[in-house]
N, C-alpha and C positions, 0 to 999 in steps of 0.2 A: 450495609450490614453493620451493626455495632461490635463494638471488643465485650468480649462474655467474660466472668470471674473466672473463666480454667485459661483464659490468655494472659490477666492480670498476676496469677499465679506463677507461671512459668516464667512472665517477664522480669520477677522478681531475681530469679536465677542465672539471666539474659541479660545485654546488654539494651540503654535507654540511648538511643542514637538521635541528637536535633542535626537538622538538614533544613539546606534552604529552598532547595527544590528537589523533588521525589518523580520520577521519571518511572512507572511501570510499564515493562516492556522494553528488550532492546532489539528489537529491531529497526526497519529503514525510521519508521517515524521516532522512535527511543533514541537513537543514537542520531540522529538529525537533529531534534529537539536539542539535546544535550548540549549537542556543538554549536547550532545559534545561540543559545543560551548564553554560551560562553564569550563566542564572538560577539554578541549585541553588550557586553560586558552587562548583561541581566541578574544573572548572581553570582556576585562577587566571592560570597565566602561556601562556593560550590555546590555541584548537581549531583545526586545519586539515581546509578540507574538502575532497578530492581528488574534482573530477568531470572525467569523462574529454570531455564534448562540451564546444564553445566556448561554450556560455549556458546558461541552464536549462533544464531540461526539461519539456517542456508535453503530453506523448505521454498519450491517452487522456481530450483534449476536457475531459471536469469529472468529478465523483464525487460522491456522496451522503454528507453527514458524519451519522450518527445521534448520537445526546447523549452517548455515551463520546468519541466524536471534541471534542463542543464542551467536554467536560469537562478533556479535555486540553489543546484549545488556550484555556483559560481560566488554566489553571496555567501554560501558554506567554506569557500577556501579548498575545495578539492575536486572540481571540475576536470584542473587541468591534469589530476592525476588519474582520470578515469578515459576521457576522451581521446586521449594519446594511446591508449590501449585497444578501444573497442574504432572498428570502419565502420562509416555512418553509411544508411539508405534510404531512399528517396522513394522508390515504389515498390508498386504489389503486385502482383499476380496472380486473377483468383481463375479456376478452371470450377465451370459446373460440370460434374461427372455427370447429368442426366441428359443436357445437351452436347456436350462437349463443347462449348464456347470460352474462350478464353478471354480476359479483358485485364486492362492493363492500368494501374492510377496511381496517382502521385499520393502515395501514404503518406507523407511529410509535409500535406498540404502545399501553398502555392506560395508562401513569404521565405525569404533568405535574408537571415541576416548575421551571415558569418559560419567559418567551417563549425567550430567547436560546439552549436546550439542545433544541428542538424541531430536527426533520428538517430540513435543507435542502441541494438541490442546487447546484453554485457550480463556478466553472469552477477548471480545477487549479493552471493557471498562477497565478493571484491569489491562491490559499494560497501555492504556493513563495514570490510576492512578497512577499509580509504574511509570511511567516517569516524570507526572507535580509535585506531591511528592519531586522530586528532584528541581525543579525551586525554585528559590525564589519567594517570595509573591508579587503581583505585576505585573512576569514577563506577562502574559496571560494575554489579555484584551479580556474579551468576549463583542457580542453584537456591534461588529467593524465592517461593511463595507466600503471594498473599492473601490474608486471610480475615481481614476487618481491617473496617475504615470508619472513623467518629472522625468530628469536629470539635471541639472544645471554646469558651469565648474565657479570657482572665476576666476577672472584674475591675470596671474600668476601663476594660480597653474594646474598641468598637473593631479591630483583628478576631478572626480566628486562625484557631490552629488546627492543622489535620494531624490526627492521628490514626498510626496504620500499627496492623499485627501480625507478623509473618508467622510461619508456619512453624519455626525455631522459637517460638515465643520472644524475638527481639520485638520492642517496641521503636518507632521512628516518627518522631515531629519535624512535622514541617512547616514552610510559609507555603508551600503551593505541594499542590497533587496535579501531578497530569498521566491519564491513562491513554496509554500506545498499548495497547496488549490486547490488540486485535477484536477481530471479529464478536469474539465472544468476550466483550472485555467486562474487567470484575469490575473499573472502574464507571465503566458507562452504566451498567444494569445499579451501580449505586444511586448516579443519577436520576437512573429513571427512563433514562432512553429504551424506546423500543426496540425490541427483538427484531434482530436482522429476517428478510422473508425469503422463503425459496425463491427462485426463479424459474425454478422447471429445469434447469438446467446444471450440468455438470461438467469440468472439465478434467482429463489428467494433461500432466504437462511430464516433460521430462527433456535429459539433456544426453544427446551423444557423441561420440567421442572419437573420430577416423584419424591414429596415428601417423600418418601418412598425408595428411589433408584428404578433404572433400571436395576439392575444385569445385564449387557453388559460387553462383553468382550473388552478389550483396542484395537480396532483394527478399522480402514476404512472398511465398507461395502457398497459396491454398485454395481447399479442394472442398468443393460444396457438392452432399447428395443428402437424400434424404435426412431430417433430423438431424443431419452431421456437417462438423466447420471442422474440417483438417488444416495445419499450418506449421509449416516451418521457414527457418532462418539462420545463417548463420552466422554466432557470433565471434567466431575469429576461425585463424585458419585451418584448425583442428575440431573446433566445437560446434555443434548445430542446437538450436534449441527446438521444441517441437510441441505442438498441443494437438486434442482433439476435445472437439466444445461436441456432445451429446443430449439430448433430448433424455432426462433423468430416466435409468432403468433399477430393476429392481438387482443387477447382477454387481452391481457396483457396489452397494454394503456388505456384499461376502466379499468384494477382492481389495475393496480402500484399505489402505494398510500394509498391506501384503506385494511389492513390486512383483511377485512371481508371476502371482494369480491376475492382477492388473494389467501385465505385459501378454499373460497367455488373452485376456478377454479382449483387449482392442487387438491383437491380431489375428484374431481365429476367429472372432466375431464381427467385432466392428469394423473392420478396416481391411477387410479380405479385399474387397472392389477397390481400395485405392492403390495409386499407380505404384510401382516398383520403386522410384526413389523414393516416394516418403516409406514406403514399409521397411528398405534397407536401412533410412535413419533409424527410424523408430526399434528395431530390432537389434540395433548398437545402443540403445540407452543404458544409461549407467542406472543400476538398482537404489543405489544410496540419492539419488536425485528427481526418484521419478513420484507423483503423486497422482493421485484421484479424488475429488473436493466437490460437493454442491457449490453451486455459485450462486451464490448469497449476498442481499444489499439490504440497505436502507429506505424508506416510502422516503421518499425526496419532499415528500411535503414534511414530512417528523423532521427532518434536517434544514427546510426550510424555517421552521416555525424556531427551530434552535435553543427554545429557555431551557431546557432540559441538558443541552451540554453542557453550561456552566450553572456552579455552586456555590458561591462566594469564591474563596482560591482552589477552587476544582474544577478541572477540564477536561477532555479528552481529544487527541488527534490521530491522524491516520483511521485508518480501519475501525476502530473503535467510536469515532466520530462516524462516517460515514461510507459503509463498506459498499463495495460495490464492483458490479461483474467487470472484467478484465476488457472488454471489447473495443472499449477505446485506449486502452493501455495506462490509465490515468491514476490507478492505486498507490504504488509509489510515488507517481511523479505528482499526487495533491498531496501525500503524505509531506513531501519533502517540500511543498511550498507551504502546510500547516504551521512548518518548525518554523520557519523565517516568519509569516506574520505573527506565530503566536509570540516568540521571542522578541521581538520588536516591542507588540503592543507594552508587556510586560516590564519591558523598558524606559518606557515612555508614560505609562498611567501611573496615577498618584499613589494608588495599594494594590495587591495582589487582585481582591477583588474585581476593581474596576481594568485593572489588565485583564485579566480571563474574559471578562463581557463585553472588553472592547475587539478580541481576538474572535468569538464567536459572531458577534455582529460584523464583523470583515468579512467573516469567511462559510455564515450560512449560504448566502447567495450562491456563489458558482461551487461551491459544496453540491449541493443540492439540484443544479445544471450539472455540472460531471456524473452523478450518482442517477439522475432521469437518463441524460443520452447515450450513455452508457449502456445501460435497463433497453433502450429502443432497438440502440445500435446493434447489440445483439439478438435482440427478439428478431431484428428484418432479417439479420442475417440469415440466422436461422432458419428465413425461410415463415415464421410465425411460430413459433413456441405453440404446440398443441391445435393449430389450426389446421384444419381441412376442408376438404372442397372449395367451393370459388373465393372464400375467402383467402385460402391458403395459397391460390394461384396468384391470387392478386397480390399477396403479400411479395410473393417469387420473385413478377413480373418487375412490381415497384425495386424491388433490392436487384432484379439483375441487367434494367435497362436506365436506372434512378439513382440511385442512392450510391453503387460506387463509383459512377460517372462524376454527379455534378453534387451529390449530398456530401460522402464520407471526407473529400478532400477540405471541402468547408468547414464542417466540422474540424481535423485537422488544424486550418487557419483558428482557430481559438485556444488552442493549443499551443499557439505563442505569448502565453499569460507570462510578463515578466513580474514575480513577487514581490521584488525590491531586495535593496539592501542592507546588510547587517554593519551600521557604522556605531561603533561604540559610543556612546555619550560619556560626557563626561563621571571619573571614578562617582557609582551608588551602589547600591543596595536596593533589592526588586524594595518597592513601598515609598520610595522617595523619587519622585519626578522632577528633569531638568530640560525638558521642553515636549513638545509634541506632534504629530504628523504634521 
């Protein structure tokens, strides 16, 4: 989208702010980004983070980090202030409610390489914190929308400039753009990237809360019956977190929104048949934590294909780059390996430019692998997304005598992607390079 004359107008009145990197979105990929950034010593004369709500974002209760996520927030410098907090675990526990068979599998995959890189569930808010903790004061502007984005070239010079326009009519120049601002992000559809697709699928998730503790054992439990993947977990000794993955219905655009009407339809509806501990979790959920969301991704070939991420010094990571369903838990934890390579490359290439194309050609590939097996992982789960009769069985049979036996832990094993590390080069400024990978 371009800047109009009613935004040149107002900017007159406004502040004209240059910045050397522009970060939209503070969330996990926002505030990731920012802090490699800083650690890679990438831009020197500092990051702005433009989020548009007044505080942080805490939407979606807590998340599962698998060992790429803790590899990354290792080279982030704040690993060991998450890990110490959140007890890790190792397996699952899924019951089919229509046979009643139980089976038991190492979610964490089959490699060990150390306590602090093991599985662990942790609420989400206390990552953001443990990551903006590390920003300087300053760096986060909440309460920012934006609202146009141009490029400009000087004359003479083979640089461009991004220019953006918020919603205050401030104008902000930059050396680089990078859009973190999710799903629906304003920077990616400037790009040009495709519209995320349904999935057929829905999740709510929510967080609750036994003062007392829950005596639960450290492990994934969940409940397969028709069209429906129940699960809980608990992430310390008070808190359990919880989802239910649904076959998309039409009752869920009257209550998304609404934790009352949310909480009244998966218990009175959807989840009458499931057993008494998860309904006593589920009925202790906290209202300020709980959601209901389509689960939405990316065609993994548009992510493979990648030109479209980047624009001369414009990018996108996390979500905004390549969203996709929760089933292998890998949202955050690619998010948070996007910050380290994008930051790195950036560090390392000769202009902003060819840092952005060098960070997309790193990171189409297993981009593009996490956002397919993901898309599958869930579809078997499920049982087949909108499939019935023989097919539908066969899908069952595959997902309940296959896939979490000798598939999902495999999968899993690839989930030990280490991203690398954020070693500072010597003192620059993104645009001048002092060696390379």
């Amino acid at each position: 989208m371009a800047s109009g004359g009613g935004n040149a107008a107002a900017a007159a009145a406004k502040d004209v702010v240059d910045a050397e990197v522009v970060i939209v979105g503070g969330g996990i990929a926002g505030l990731a980004t920012a802090l490699a950034l800083r650690r890679a010593g990438a831009a020197t004369r500092g990051v702005l983070v433009l989020e548009r709500h007044a505080g942080l974002r805490a939407t979606g209760a807590a998340l599962t980090i698998f060992p790429n996520g803790w590899f990354a927030l290792r080279a982030l410098g704040v690993a060991h202030k998450l890990a110490s907090r959140y007890d890790a675990y190792e397996t699952s526990r899924v019951t089919n409610l229509e046979t009643g068979a139980t089976q038991v599998f190492r979610f964490a995959g089959n490699k060990n390489k150390g306590e602090e890189v093991r599985v662990r569930a942790l609420d989400r808010k206390a990552l953001l914190e443990a990551l903006a903790e590390e920003l300087p004061p300053g760096t986060v502007r909440f309460s920012c929308k934006l609202v146009s984005i141009d490029t400009e070239r000087a004359a003479g010079d083979s640089s461009e400039t991004v220019v953006l326009g918020l919603d205050d009519g401030t104008v902000i120049r930059a050396k680089v753009l990078i859009g973190c601002d999710g799903v629906h992000s304003v920077v990616a559809r400037w790009l040009g990237l495709s519209e995320p697709a349904s999935s057929g699928r829905s999740a709510v998730r929510g967080l609750s809360v036994f003062p007392d503790g829950h005596g639960m054992k450290r492990e994934l439990r969940q409940f397969l019956s028709e069209g429906l993947r129940a699960g809980m977990v608990p992430i310390s000794d008070t808190d359990v977190y919880w989802f239910l993955v649904n076959n998309t219905i039409p009752a869920e655009k009257e209550a998304a929104g609404d934790p009352v009407k949310t909480l009244r339809e998966v218990t009175d509806n959807l989840t009458g048949h499931m057993p008494a501990e998860y309904l006593d979790v589920v009925r202790r959920s906290d209202h300020g934590n709980l959601s209901w969301a389509p689960l939405l991704y990316r065609n993994p070939v548009s992510v493979l294909l990648g030109a479209a991420a980047a624009r001369g010094p414009v990018t996108v990571a996390g979500d905004a780059f390549h969203p996709m369903t929760p089933d292998m838990a890998q949202g955050g934890c690619s998010a948070l390996e996007d910050a380290v390579v994008l930051a790195r490359a950036l560090s390392r290439e000769a202009t902003p430019a060819e840092g952005v194309a060098a960070y997309v050609a790193r990171r189409r590939w297993r981009a593009a692998w996490l956002v397919a097996g993901a898309y599958l992982s869930g579809w078997v789960q499920q049982g087949g997304t909108g499939v019935r009769g023989v097919r539908g069985w066969m899908v069952k049979a595959f997902r309940d005598w296959i896939f979490y036996r000798f598939v999902f832990p495999r999968l899993a094993d690839t989930m030990w992607f280490d991203c690398g590390d954020l070693t500072p080069p010597p003192p620059l400024t993104i645009g001048k390079s002092h060696h390379t990978e």
